[in-house]
TORNU-896023 format. One line per 3 residues: number of its first residue (from 1); for each residue x, y, z of C-alpha. Coordinates in steps of 0.05 Angstrom, whole numbers, plus 32768, in hexadecimal, padded with zeros to 4 digits. Layout:
NUM	X/Y/Z; ...
***
This chain:
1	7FD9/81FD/8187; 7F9D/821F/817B; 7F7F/8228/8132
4	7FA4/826E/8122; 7FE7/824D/8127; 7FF0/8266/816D
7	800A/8237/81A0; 7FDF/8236/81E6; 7FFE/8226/822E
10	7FF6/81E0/8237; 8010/81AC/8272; 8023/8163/8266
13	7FF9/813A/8291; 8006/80EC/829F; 8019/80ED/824F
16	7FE4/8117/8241; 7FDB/815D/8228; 7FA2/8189/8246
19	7F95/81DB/8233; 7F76/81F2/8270; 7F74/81B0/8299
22	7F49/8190/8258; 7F63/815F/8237; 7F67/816A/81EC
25	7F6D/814A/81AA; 7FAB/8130/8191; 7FC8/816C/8161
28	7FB1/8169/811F; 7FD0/818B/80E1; 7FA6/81A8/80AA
31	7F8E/815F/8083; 7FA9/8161/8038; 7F78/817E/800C
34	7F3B/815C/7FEB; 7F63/8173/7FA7; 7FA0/813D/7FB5
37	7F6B/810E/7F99; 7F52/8126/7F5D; 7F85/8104/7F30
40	7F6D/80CA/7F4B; 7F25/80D4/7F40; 7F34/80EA/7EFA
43	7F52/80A2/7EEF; 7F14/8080/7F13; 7EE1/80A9/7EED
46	7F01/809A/7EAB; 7F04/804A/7EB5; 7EBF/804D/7ED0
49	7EA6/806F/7E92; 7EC2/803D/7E65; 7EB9/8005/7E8E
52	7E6D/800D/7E91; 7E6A/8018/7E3B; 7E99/7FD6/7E33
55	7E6D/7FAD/7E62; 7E21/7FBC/7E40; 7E43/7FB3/7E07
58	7E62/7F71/7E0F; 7E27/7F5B/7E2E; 7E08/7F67/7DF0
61	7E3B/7F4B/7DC8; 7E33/7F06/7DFA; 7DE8/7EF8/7DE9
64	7DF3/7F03/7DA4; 7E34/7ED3/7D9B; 7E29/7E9D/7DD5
67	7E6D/7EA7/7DE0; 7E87/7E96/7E2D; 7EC6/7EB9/7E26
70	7E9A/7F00/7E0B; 7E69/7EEE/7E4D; 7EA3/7EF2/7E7A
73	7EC7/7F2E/7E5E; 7E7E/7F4E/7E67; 7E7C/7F40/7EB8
76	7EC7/7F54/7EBE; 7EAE/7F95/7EA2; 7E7C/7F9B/7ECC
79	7E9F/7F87/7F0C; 7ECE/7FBC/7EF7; 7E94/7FEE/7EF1
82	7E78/7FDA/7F42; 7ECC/7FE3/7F57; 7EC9/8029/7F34
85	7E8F/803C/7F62; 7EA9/8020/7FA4; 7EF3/8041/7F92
88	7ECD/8084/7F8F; 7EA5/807C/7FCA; 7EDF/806A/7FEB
91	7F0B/80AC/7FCF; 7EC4/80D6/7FED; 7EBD/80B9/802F
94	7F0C/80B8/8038; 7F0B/810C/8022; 7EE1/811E/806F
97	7F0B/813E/809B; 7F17/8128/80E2; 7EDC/8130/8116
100	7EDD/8122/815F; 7EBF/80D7/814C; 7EF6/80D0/8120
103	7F2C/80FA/8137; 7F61/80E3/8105; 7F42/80EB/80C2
106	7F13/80B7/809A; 7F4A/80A6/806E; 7F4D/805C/8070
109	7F07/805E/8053; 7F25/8053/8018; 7F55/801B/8024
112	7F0B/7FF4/8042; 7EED/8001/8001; 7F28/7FF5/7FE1
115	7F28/7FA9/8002; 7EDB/7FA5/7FEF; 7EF8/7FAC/7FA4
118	7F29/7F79/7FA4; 7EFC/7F42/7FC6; 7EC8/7F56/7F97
121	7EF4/7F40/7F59; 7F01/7F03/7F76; 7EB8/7EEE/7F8C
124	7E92/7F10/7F49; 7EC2/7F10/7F16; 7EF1/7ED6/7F1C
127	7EBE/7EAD/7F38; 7E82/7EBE/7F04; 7EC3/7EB6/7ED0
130	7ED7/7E6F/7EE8; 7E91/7E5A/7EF6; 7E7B/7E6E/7EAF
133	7EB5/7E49/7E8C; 7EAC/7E04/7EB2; 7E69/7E0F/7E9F
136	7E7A/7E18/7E56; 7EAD/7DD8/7E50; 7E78/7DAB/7E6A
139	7E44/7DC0/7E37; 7E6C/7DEA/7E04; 7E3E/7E0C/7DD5
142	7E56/7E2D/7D92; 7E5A/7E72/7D8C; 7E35/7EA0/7D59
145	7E54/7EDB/7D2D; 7E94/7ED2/7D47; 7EB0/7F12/7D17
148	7E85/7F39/7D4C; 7EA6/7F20/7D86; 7EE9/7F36/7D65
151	7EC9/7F78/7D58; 7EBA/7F81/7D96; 7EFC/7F65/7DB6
154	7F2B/7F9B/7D88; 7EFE/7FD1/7D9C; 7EFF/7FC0/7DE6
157	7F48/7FB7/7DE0; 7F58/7FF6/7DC7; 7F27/8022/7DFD
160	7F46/7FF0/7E34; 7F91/8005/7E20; 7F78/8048/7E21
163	7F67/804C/7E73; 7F94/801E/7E77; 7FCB/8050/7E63
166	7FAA/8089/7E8B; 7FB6/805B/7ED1; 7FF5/8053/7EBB
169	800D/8094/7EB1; 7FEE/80A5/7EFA; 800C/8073/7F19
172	804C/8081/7EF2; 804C/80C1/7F08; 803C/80AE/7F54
175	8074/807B/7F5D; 80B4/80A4/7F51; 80F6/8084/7F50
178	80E0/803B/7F6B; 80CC/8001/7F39; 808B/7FE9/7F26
181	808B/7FB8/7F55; 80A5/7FDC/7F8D; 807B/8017/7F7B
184	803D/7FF0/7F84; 804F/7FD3/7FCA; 805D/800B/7FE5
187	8020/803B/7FBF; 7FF3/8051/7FF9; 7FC7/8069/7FCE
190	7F9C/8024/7FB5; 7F6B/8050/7F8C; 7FA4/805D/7F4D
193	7FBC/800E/7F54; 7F75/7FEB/7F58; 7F67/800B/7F0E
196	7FA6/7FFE/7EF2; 7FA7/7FB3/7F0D; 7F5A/7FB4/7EF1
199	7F70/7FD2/7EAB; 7FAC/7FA4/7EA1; 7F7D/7F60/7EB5
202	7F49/7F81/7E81; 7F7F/7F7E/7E50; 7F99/7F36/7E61
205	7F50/7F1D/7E61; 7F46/7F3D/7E1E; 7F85/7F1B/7DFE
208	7F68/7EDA/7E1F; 7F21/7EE5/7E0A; 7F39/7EED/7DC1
211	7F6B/7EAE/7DBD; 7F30/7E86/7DDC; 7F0B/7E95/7DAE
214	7F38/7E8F/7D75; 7F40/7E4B/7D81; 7EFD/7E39/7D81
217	7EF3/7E47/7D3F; 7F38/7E2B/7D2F; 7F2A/7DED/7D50
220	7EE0/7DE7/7D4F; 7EDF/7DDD/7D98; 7EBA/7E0E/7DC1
223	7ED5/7DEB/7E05; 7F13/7E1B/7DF0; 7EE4/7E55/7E00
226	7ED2/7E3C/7E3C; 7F1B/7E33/7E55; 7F26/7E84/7E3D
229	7EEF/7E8D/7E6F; 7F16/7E6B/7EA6; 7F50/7E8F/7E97
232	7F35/7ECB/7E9D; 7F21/7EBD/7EE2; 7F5E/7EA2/7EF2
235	7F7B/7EE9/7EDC; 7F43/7F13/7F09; 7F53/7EDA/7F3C
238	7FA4/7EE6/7F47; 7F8F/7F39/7F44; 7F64/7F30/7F74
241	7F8E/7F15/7FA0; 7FCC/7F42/7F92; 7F99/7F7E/7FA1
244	7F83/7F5E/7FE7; 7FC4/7F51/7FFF; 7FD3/7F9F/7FF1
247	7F9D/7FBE/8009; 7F94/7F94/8047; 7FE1/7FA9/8061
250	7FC1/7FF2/8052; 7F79/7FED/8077; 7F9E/7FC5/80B8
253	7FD0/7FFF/80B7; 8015/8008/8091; 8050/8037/809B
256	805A/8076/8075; 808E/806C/8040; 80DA/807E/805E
259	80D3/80C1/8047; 80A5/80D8/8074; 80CA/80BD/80AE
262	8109/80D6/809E; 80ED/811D/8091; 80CD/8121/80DA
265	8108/810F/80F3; 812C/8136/80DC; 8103/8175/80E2
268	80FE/8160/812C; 814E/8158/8137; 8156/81A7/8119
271	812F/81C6/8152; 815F/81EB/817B; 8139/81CB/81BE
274	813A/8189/81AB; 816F/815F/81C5; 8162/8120/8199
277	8132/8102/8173; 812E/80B9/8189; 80FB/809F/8155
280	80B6/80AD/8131; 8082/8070/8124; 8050/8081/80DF
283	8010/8061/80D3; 7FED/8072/808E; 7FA4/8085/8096
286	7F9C/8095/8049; 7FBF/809D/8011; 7FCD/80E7/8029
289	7FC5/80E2/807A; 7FFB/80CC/80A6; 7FF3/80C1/80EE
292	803D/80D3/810E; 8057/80CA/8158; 8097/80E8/8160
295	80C0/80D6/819B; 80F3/8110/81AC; 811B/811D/81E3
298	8120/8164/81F7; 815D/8195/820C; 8167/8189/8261
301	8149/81C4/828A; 810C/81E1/8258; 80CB/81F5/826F
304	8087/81D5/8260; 8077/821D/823B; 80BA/8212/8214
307	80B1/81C3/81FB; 8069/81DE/81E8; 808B/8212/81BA
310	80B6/81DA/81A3; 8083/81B1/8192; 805D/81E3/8171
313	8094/81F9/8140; 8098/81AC/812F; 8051/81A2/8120
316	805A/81DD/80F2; 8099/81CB/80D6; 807A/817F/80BF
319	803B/81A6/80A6; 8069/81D3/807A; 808A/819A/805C
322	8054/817E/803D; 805E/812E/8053; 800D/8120/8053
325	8014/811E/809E; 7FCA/812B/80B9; 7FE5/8123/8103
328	8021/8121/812C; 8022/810D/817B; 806E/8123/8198
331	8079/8104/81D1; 80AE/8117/8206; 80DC/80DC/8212
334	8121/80C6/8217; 8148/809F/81EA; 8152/805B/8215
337	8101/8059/8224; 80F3/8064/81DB; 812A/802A/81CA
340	8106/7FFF/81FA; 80C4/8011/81D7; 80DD/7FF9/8196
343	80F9/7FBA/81B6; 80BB/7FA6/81D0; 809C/7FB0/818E
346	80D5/7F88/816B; 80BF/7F51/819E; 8083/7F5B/818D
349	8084/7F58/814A; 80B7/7F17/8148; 8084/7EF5/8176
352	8048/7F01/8147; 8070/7EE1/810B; 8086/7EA4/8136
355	803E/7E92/8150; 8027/7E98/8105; 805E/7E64/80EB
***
């Protein structure tokens, strides 16, 4: 199908289809536009804002009170401020549209970067974190104008909650009827989840930063600042981890969500020249490009012109329904090869899980 919506002659070839005896690219619907991310870049830009303010200034607030706890608030902040970056650069390089080097989109860009982020909370912020409080319990110091460090905690607190609530309202609005949980497993788009894990650990470490503290000056021990050090690593530890696992199922390649399946499907058993359609395998490139292969089986006696026209309406059809699908391969087949084909995956699959137990 050539750019104007018009569908050229084309011959199936070994599997293959060729225009004119060359073969061709797979067929590629229009890629969603750059706009789909703005309301994530809205929530990026606004944490990155803050989180740069909230780290000079707890810096600040650091040297001035010797407090360990205030020290590793100020690197979480800043960590948070290097994630910011990398998210955006991801969201940027992700936005390119497919080239002949990369003929299915630049969308997993993102879910790399996204990785980068979460190994970078573990290795700078819950390491500087736990390496700061150890440091602090074996030669505690006592902390200076600790009313500051309170000052500065409320205020930080309150600006935290505030992009904190701005995350959550995105991600709110992104996850429809599933639960939190569930919602966050299957979010393909790591961008909205990264901040709001980062905004919700901010919080945590705040609370913990602030009863570590307290009970220095409760107890007159300022080991217990040191151990609200630790447990602020321990919180940008266990986020780190939770963001990994995610965005690692996302970068090696995860299904679309059910939806999307179902739709093709369904779009695909409507055509009056399809017989049946056997079965469609997803792979998310992005958080709005799917990669579709559809397996159909077509009606007994058409013409190669005639399953071209077929597939042509279909490509259209999926483009019309707005699933995120960047591009969909159809391939001719009938329904025992294609149940053999899943069978072997299955295998597959089940033989990959045994060898790792």
């Amino acid at each position: 199908m050539n750019a104007g919506g018009a569908v050229e002659p084309c011959s199936e070839e070994h599997g293959r289809r060729t225009v004119n005896s060359t073969p061709v690219l797979p067929p590629a619907l229009e890629p969603p536009p750059a706009s789909r991310n703005v309301a994530p870049r809205l929530v990026v830009y606004a944490a990155l804002a803050g989180n740069l303010a909230i780290a000079l200034i707890k810096f600040v607030a650091a040297a001035f009170t010797g407090s360990s706890a205030m020290l590793s608030e100020a690197v979480h902040s800043l960590v948070d401020t290097i994630k910011e970056l990398l998210l955006l650069y991801g969201l940027k390089r992700a936005d390119r549209r497919p080239d002949i080097s990369h003929p299915f989109g630049y969308g997993r860009e993102l879910y790399f970067w996204s990785f980068i982020v979460a190994l970078s909370v573990f290795a700078l912020g819950a390491g500087v974190s736990l390496y700061e409080g150890i440091n602090h319990l074996q030669n505690p110091v006592p902390m200076d104008r600790p009313v500051l460090n309170y000052l500065v905690l409320l205020a930080f607190f309150i600006c935290e909650a505030a992009s904190w609530r701005v995350g959550f309202r995105a991600f709110r609005a992104s996850k429809g009827t599933l639960g939190y949980m569930g919602a966050f497993r299957a979010s393909k788009d790591p961008s909205t989840f990264i901040v709001l894990f980062e905004d919700s650990a901010a919080l945590i470490g705040l609370i913990i930063a602030a009863v570590g503290i307290s009970c220095a000056l409760i107890f007159q021990q300022p080991r217990y600042d040191g151990l609200a050090s630790i447990g602020i690593g321990l919180v940008l530890a266990i986020s780190s981890i939770l963001l990994a696992r995610e965005t690692k199922g996302l970068l090696i390649g995860e299904p679309a969500l059910p939806l999307v399946r179902d739709s093709i499907l369904r779009i695909a058993t409507e055509d009056p020249d399809v017989h049946q359609a056997n079965g469609v395998l997803t792979v998310q490139m992005g958080p709005n490009q799917v990669l579709a292969a559809l397996s159909a089986e077509f009606h007994a006696g058409l013409t190669t012109r005639q399953i071209e026209l077929c597939i042509g309406r279909m490509e259209i059809a999926i483009k019309t329904a707005k699933l995120g699908v960047a591009t969909v391969l159809i391939k001719p087949q009938t329904a025992e090869t294609w149940r053999r084909r899943v069978a072997d995956l299955d295998a597959t699959r089940k033989e990959i899980r045994g060898g790792s137990q």
